[in-house]
C-alpha positions in Angstrom: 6.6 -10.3 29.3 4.4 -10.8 26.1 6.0 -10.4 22.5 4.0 -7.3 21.7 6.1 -5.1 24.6 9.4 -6.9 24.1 8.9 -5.8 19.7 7.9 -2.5 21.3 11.3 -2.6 23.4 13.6 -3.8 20.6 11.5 -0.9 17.9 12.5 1.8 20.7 15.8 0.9 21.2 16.5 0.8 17.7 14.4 4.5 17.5 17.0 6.2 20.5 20.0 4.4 18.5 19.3 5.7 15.4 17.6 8.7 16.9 21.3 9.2 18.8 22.8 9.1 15.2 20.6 11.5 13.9 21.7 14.3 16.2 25.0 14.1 15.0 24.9 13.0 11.3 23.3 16.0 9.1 21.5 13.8 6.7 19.7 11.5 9.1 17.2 13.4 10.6 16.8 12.7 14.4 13.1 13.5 15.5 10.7 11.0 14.0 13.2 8.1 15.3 13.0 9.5 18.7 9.2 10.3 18.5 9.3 6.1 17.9 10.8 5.1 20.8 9.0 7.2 22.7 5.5 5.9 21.3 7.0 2.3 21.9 8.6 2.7 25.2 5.3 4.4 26.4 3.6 1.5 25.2 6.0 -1.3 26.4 7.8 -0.1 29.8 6.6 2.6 32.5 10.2 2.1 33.6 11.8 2.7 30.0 9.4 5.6 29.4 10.6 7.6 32.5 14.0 7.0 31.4 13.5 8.4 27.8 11.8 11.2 28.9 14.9 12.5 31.2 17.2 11.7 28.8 19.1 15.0 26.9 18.1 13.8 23.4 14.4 14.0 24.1 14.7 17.0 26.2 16.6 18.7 22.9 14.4 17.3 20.6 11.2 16.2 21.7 9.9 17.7 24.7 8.7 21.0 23.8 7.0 19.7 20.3 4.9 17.1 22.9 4.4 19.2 25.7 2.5 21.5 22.4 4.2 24.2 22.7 5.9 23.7 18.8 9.7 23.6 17.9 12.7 26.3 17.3 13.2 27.7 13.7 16.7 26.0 13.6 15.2 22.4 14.6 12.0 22.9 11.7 14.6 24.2 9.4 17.3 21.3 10.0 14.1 19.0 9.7 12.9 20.5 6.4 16.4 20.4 4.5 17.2 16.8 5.6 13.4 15.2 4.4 13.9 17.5 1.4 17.9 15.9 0.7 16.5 12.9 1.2 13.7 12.8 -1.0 15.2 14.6 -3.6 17.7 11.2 -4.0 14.6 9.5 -4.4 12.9 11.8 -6.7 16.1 11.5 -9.1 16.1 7.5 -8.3 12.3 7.3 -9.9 12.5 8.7 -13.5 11.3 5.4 -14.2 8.0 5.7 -12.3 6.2 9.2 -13.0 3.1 8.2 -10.5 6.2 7.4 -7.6 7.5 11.1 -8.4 4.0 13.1 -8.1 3.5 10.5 -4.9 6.5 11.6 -3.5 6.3 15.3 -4.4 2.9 15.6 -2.7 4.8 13.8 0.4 7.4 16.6 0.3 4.9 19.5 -0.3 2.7 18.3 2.8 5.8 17.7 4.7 7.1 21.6 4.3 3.5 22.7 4.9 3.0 21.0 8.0 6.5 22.3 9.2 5.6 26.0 8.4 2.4 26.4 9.1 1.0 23.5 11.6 3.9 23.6 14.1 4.3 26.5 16.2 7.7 28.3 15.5 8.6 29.1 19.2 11.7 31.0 20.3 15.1 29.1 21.5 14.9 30.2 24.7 11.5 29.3 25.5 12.2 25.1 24.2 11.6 23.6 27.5 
């Protein structure tokens, strides 16, 4: 095994782990750590891949926004409030650094844009 799929192994693993935490924990949000490990175990492991993919986590969180078909209202919202917690610490961490403030207020701004207009709202009962 080469050391590019055994860092792709280890960045996935750490992705579900902290991907895992994020479905519980309210202010770490779950679905960009689970859409890493399932970008590195499809690079690293056919075997790991399958496995991800029938796991409940990605089922819950992943599967219907890759499949194309968008997210539920509660997962967008739940999404939305924890980037815009989070960055809002950091906003109040950089009244040092006015450029690091309009940098990360353009992040948030194109973060809740993305959410509310680029990914289909689709109903609960439908998330595959």
């Amino acid at each position: 095994m080469n050391i590019k799929k055994v860092c792709y192994i280890v960045l996935g693993c750490i992705g579900v782990g902290l991907g895992a935490l994020g479905a519980v924990l309210p202010l770490l949000p779950a679905f960009p750590f689970l859409l890493l490990a399932a970008f590195c175990f499809g690079r690293s492991s056919e075997k790991l891949n399958h496995w991800f993919i029938n796991t409940k986590l990605y089922k819950d969180n992943l599967e219907s926004y890759v499949k194309g078909q968008g997210m539920t209202k509660k997962t967008k919202v739940r999404i939305m409030i924890t980037v815009t917690i989070l960055m809002s610490i950091g906003f109040a961490m950089m009244h040092a650094v006015p450029a690091g403030r309009v940098v990360l207020g353009c992040v948030w701004v194109f973060h809740i844009v993305y959410f509310c207009l680029g990914v289909k709202t689709i109903p609960a009962k439908e998330a595959v």
